[in-house]
Backbone as JSON, one array per atom type, in Angstrom:
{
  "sequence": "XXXXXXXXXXXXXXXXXXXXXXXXXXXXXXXXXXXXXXXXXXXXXXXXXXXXXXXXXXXXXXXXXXXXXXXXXXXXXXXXXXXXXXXXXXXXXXXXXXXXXXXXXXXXXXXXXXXXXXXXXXXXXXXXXXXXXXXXXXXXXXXXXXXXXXXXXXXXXXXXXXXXXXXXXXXXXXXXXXXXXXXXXXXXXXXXXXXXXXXXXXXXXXXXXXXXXXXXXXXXXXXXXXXXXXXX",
  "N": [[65.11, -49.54, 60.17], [66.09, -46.25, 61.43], [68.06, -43.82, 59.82], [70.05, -41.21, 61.16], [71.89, -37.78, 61.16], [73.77, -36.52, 62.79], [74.55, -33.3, 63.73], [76.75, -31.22, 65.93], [76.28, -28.48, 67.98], [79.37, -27.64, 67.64], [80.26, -27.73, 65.29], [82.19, -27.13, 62.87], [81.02, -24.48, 60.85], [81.44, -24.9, 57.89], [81.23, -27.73, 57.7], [78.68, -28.22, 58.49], [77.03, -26.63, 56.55], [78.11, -28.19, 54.07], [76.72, -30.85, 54.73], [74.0, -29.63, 55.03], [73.62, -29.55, 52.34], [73.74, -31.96, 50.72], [72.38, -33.39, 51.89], [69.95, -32.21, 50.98], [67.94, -33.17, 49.11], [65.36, -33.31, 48.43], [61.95, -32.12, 46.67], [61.9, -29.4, 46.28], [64.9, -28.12, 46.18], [66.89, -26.52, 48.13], [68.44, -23.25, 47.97], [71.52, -21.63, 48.13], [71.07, -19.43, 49.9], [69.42, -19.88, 51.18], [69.57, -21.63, 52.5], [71.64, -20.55, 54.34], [70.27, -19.21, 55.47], [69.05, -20.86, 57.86], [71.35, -22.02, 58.36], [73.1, -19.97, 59.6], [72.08, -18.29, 61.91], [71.02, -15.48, 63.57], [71.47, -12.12, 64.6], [72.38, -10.68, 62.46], [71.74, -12.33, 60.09], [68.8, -11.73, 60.57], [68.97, -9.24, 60.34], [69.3, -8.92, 57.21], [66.87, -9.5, 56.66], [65.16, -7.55, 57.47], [66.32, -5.22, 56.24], [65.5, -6.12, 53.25], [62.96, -4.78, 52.92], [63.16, -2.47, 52.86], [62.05, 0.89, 51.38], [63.12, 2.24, 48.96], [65.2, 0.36, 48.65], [63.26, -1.9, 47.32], [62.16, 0.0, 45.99], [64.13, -0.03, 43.67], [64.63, -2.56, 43.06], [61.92, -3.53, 41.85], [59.76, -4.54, 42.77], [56.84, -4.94, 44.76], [57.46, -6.75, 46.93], [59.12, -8.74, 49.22], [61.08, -10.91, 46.57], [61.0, -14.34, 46.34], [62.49, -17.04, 47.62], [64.2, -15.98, 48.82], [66.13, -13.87, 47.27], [66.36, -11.64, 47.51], [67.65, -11.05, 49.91], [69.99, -12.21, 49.78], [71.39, -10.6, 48.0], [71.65, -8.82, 49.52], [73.2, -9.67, 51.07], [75.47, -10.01, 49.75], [76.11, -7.09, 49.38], [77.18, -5.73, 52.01], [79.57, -7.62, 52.33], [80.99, -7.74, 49.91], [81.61, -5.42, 50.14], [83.19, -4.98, 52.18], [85.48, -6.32, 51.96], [86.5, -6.43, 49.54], [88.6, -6.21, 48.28], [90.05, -8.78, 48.96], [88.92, -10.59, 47.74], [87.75, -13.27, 46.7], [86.69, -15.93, 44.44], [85.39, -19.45, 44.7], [82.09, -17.45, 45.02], [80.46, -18.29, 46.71], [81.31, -20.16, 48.68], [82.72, -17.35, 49.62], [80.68, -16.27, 50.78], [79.33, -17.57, 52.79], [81.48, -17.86, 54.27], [82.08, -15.23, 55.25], [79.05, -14.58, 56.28], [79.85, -16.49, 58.51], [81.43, -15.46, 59.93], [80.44, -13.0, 60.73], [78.49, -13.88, 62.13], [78.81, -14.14, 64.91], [80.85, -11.87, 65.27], [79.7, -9.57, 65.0], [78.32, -6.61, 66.94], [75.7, -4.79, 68.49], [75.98, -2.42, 68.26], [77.57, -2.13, 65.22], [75.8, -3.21, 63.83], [73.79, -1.43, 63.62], [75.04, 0.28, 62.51], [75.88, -0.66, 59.87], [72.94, -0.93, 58.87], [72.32, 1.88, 58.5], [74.65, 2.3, 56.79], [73.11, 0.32, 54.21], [70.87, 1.63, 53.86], [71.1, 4.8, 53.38], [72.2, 4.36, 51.17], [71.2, 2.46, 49.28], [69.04, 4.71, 49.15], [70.21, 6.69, 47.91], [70.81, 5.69, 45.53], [68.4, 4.91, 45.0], [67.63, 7.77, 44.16], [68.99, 8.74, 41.99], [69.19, 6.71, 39.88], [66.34, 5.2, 40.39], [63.95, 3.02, 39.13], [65.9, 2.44, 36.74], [67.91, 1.16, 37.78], [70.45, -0.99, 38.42], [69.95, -2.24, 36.24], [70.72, -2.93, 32.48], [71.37, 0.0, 30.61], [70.16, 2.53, 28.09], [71.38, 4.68, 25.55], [69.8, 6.72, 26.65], [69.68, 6.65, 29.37], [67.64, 4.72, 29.99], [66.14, 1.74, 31.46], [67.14, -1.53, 29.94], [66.51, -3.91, 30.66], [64.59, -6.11, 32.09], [64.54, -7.21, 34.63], [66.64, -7.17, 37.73], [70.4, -6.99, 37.51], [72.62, -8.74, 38.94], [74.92, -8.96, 38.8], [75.46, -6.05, 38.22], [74.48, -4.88, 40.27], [75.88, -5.51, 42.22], [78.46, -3.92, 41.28], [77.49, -1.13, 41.18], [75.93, -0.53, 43.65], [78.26, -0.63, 45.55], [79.65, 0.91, 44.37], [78.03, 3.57, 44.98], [77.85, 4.09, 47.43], [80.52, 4.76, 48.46], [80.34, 7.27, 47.51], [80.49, 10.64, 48.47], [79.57, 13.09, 48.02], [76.58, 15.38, 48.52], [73.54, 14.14, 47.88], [71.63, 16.95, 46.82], [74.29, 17.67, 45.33], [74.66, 16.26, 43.43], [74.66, 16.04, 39.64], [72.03, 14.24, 37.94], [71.39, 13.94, 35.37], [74.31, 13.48, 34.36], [75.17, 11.43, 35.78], [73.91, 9.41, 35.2], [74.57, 10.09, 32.11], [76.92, 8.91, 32.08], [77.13, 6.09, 32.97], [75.45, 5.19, 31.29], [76.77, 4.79, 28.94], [78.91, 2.94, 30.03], [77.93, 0.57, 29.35], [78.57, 0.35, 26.68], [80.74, 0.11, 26.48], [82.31, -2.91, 25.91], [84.64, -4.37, 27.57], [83.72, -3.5, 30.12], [80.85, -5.03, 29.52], [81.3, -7.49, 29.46], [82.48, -8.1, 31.74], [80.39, -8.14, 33.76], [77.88, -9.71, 32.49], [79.57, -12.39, 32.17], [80.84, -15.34, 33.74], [80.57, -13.81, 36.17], [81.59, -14.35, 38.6], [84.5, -14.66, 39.21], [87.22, -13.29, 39.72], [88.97, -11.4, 38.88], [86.98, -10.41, 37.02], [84.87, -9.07, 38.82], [86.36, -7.22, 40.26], [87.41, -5.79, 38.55], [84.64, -4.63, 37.12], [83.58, -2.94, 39.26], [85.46, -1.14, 39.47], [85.4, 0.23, 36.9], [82.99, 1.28, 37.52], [83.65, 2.58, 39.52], [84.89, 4.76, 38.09], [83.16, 5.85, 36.38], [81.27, 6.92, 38.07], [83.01, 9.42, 38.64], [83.71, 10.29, 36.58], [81.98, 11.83, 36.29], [81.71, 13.76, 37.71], [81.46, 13.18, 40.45], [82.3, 12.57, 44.39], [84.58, 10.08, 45.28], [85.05, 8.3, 48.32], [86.26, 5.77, 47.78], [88.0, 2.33, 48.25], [91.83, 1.29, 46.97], [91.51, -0.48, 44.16], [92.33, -0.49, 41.76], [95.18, -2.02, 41.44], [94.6, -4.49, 41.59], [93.3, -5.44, 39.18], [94.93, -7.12, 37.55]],
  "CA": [[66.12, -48.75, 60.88], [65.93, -45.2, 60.78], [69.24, -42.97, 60.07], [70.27, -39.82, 61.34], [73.13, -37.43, 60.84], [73.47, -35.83, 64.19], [75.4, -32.09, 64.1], [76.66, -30.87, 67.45], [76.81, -27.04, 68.09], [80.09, -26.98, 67.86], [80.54, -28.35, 63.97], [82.52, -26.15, 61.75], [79.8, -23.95, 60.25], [81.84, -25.23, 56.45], [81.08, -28.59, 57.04], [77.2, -27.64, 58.77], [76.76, -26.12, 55.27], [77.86, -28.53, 53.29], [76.41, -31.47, 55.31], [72.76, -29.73, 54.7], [73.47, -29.38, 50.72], [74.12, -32.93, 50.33], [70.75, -33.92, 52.5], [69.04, -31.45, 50.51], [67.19, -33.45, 48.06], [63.58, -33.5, 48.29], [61.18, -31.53, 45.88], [62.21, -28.33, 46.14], [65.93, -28.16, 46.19], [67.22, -25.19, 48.93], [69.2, -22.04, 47.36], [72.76, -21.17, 48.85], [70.75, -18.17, 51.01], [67.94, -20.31, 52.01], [70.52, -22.67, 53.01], [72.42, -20.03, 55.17], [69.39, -19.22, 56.63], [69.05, -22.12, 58.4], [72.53, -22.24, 59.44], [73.76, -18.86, 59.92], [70.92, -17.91, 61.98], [71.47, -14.9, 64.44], [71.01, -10.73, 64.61], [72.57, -10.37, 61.29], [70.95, -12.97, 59.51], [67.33, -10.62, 61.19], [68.72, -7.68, 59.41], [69.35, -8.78, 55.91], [64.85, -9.89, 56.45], [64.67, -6.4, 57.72], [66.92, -4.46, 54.92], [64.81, -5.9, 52.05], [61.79, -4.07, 52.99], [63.46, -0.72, 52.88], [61.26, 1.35, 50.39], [63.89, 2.66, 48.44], [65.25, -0.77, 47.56], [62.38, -2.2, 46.7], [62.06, 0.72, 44.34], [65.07, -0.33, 42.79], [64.42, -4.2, 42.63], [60.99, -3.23, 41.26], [59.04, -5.48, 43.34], [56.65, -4.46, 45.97], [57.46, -7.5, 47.84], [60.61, -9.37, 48.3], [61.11, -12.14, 45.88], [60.89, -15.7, 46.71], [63.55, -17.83, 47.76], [65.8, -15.32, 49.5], [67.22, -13.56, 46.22], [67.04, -10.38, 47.88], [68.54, -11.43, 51.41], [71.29, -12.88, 49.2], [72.17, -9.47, 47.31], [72.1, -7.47, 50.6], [74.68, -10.31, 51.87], [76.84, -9.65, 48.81], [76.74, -5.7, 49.49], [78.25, -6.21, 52.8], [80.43, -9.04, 51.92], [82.06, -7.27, 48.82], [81.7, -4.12, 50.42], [84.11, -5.03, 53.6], [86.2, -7.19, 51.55], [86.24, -6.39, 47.77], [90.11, -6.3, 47.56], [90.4, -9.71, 49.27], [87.66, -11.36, 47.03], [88.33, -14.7, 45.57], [85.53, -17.29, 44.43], [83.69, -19.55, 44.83], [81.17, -16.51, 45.69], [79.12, -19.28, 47.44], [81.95, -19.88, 49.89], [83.05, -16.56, 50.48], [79.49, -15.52, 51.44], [79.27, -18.27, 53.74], [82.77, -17.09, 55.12], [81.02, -13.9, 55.91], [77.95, -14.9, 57.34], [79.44, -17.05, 59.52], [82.13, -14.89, 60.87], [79.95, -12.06, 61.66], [77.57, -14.31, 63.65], [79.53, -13.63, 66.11], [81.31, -10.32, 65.37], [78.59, -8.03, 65.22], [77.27, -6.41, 68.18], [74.47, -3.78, 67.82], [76.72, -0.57, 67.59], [77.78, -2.66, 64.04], [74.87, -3.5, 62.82], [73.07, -0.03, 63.14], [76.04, 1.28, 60.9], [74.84, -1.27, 58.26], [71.37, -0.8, 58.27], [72.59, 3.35, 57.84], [74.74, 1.72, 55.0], [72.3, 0.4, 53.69], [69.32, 2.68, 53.62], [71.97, 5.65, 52.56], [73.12, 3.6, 49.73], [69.86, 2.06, 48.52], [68.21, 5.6, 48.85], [70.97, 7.69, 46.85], [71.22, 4.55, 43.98], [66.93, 5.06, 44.01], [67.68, 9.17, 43.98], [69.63, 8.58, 40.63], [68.68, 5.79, 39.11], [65.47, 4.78, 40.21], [63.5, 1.9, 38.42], [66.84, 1.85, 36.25], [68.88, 0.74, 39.06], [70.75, -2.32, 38.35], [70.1, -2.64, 34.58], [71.62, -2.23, 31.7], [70.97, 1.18, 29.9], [70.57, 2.65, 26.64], [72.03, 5.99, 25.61], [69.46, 7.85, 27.43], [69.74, 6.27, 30.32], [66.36, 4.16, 30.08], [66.76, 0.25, 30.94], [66.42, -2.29, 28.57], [65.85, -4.96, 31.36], [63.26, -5.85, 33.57], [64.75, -7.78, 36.02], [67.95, -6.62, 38.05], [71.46, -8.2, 37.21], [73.19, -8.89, 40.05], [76.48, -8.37, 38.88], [75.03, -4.51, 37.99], [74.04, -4.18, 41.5], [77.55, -5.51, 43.21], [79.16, -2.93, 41.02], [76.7, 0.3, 41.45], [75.7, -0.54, 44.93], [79.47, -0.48, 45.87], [80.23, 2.56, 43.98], [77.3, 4.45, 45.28], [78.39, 3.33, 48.9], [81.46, 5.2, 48.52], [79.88, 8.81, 47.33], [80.53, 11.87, 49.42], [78.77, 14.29, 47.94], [75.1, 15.23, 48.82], [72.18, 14.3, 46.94], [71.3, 17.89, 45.88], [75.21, 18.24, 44.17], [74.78, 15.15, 42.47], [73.92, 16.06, 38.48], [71.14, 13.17, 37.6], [71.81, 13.57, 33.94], [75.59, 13.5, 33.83], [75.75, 10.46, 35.83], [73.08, 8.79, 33.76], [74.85, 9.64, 30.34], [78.43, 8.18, 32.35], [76.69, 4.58, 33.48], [74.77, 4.04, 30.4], [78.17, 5.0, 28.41], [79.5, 1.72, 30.21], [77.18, -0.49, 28.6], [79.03, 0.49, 25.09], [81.85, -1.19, 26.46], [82.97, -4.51, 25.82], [85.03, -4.8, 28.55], [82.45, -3.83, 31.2], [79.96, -5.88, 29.59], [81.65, -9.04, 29.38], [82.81, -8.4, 33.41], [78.73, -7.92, 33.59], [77.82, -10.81, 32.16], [80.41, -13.39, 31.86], [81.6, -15.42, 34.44], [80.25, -13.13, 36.98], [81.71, -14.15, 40.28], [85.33, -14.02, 38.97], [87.75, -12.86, 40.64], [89.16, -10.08, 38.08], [86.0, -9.47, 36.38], [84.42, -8.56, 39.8], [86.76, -6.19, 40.74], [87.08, -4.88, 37.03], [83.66, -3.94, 36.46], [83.19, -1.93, 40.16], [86.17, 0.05, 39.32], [84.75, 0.97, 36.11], [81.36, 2.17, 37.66], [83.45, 4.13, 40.25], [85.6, 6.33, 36.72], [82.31, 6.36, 35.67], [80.37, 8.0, 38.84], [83.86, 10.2, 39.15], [83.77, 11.55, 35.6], [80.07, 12.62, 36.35], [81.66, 14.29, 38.77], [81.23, 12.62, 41.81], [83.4, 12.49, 44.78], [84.38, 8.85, 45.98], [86.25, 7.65, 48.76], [86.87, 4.5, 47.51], [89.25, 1.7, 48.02], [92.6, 1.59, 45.97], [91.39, -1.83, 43.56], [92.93, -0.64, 40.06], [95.74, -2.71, 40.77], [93.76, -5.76, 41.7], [92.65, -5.9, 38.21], [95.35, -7.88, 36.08]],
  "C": [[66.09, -47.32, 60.34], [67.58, -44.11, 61.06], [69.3, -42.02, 60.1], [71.56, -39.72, 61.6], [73.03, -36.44, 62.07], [74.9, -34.32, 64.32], [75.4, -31.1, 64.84], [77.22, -29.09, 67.69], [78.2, -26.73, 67.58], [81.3, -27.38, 66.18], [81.06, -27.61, 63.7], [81.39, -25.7, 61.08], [79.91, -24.19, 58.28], [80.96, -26.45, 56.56], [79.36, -29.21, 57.35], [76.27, -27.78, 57.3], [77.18, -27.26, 53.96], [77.27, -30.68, 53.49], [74.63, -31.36, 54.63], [73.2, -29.85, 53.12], [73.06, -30.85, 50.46], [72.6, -33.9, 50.95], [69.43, -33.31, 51.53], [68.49, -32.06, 48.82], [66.04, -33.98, 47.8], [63.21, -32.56, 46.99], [62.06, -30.12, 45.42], [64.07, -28.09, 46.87], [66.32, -26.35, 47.0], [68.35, -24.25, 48.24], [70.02, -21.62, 48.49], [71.85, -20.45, 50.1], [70.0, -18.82, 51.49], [69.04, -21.7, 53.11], [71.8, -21.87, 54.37], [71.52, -19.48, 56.2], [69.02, -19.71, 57.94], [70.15, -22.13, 59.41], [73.07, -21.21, 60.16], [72.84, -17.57, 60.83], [70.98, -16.42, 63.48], [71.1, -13.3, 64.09], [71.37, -10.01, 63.56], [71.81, -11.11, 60.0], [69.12, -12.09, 60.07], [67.48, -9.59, 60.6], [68.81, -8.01, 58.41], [67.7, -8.81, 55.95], [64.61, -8.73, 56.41], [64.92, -5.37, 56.27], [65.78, -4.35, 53.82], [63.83, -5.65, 51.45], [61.66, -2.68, 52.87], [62.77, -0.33, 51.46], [62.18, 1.76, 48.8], [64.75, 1.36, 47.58], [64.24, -1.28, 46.8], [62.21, -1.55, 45.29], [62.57, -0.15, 42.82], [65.35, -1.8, 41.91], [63.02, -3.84, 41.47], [59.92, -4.08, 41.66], [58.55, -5.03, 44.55], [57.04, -5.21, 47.52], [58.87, -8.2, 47.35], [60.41, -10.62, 47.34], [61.39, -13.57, 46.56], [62.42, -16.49, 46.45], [65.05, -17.21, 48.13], [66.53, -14.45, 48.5], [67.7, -12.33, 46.89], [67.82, -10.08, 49.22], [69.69, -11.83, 51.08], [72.2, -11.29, 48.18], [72.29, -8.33, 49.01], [73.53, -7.78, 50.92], [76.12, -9.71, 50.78], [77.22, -8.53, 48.91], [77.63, -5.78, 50.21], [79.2, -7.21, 52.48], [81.92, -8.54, 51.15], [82.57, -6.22, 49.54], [83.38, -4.07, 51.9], [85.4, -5.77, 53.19], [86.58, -7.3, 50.36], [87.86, -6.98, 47.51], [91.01, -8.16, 48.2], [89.46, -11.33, 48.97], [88.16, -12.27, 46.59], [87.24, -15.77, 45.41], [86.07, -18.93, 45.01], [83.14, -18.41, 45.59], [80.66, -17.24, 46.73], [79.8, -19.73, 48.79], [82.46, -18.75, 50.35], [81.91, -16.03, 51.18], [79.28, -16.43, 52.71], [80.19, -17.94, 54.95], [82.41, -15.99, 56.02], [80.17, -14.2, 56.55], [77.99, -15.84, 58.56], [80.89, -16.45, 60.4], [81.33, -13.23, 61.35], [78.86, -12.04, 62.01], [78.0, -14.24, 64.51], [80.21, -12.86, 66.32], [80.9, -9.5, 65.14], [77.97, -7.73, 66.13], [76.12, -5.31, 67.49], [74.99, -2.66, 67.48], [76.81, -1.07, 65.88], [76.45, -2.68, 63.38], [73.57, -2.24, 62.49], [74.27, 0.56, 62.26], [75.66, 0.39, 59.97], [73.83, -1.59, 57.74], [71.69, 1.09, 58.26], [73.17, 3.22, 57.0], [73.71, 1.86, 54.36], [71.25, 0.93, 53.37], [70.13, 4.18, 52.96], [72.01, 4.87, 51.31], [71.79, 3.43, 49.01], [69.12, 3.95, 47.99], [69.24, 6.85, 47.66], [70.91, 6.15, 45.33], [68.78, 4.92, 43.51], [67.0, 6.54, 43.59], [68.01, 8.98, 42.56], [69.39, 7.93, 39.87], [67.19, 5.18, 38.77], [65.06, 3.26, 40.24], [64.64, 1.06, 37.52], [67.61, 1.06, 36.82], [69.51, -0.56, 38.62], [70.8, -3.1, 36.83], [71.09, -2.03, 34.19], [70.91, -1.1, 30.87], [70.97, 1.31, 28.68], [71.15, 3.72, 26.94], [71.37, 7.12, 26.12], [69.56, 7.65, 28.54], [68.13, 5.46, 31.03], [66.75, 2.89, 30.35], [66.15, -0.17, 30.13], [66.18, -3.18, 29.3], [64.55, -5.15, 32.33], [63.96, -6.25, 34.69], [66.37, -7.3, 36.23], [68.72, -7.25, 37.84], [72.37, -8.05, 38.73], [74.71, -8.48, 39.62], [76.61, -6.65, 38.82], [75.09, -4.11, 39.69], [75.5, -4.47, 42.6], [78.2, -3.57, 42.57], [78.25, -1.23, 41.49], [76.28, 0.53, 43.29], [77.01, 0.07, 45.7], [79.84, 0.69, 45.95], [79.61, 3.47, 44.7], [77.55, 4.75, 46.64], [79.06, 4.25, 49.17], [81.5, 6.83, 47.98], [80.24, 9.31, 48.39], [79.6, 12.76, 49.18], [77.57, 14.33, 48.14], [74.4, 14.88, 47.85], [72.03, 15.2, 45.68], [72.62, 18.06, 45.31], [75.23, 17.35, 43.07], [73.54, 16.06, 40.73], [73.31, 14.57, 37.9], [71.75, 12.76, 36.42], [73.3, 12.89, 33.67], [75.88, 11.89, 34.57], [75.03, 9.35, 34.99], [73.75, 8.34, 32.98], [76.04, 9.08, 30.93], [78.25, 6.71, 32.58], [76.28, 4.22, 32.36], [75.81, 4.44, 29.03], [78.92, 3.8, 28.63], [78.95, 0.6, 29.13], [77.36, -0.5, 26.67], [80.41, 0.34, 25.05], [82.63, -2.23, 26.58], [83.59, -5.14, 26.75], [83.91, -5.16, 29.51], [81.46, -4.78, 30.77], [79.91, -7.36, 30.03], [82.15, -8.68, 31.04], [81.56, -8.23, 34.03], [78.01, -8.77, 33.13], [78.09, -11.94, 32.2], [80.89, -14.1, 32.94], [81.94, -14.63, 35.8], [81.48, -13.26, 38.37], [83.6, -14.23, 40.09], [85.83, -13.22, 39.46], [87.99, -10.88, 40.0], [87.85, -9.19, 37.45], [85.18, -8.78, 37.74], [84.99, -7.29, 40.01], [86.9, -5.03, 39.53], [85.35, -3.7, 36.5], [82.87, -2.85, 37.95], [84.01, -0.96, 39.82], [85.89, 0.85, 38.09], [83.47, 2.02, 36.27], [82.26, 3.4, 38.89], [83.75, 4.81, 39.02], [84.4, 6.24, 36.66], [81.48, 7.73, 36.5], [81.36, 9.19, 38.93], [83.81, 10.95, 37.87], [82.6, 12.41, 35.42], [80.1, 13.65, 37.31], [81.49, 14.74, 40.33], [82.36, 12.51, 42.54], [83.12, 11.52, 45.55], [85.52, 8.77, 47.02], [86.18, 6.12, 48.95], [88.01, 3.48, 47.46], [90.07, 1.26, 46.57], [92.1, 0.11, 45.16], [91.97, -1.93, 42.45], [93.97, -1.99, 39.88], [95.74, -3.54, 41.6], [93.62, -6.02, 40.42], [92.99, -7.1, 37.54], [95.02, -9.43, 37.06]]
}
């Protein structure tokens, strides 16, 4: 006798999602994004594929090609995600991203989604203007990283911040925001909301509002949402 689990268009896309998890145990075990792939499949799910070819990220990942198993289709989702929603963030990350991807399978038309592929390619290309190769690490005091590989909680917070710049390019001073970002990384707080317990509700919102004071005492002008008092 052979059994099948039969799910009809019109399933809740929660219980879709956690329907495949629970099937999902062959060899190679499917990753949250590879798993939204699947389900969440539509003209937004086509642009995060598209996004993570933009030159400028790449830079910043440090990889000429995307990485395997969706990592970088899964940090675009989190830009948007946080980015539209930061102050109404609450974990599990793994369900609010799902939340997202499956409410704007059907609320994005194309006017939308060309403003977040100009997000994104603005954003990515001012975070490679400044940062570079650093992008996403953690720094020393010159502003060199000490990592190789990007931290994801680095890139919620800097991505975000950078998002929310006004000023051009050419007013931006390189150095000054440099010595203000890799100034974070000498404190305790930020680190441990950088590290620890990442997807956290407080430390999430804690360690973006630190990177904006930081891009703002460098002299940057943000219009950023009010989150300070989100923190406690």
């Amino acid at each position: 006798m052979l059994r099948a689990v039969i799910i009809s268009a019109d399933s809740h896309p929660t219980m879709k999602f956690e329907i495949f998890e629970r099937l999902n145990t062959g060899s190679i075990v499917l990753r949250p994004q590879e798993l939204r792939n699947s389900i969440y499949r539509g003209p937004f799910n086509d642009l995060l594929h598209e996004l993570i070819h933009i030159d400028s990220f790449r830079l910043c990942i440090g990889t000429k090609e995307p990485r395997r198993r969706m990592v970088d289709q899964e940090l675009a989702l989190r830009f948007f995600a946080l980015r539209e929603h930061l102050t109404e963030y609450k974990p599990p990350l793994k369900q609010f991203l799902n939340d997202y991807m499956a409410g704007i399978r059907s609320g994005a038309d194309e006017s939308v989604l060309v403003g977040m592929r100009t997000l994104f390619q603005h954003t990515t290309s001012l975070v490679a203007d400044v940062l570079g190769s650093a992008a996403f690490r953690q720094l020393d005091s010159s502003g060199s990283a000490l990592d190789r590989a990007p931290n994801r909680a680095l890139f919620d917070a800097q991505m975000l911040a950078f998002s929310w710049v006004e000023a051009p390019t050419g007013a931006i001073n390189r150095d000054q925001v440099l010595g203000a970002i890799s100034g974070l990384f000498e404190n305790v707080v930020f680190i441990d909301a950088s590290t620890l317990a990442t997807g956290d509700r407080s430390r999430t919102l804690l360690r973006v509002q630190l990177m904006i004071e930081a891009l703002e005492t460098a002299g940057l002008s943000l219009n950023a949402p009010d989150i300070a008092v989100q923190q406690a």
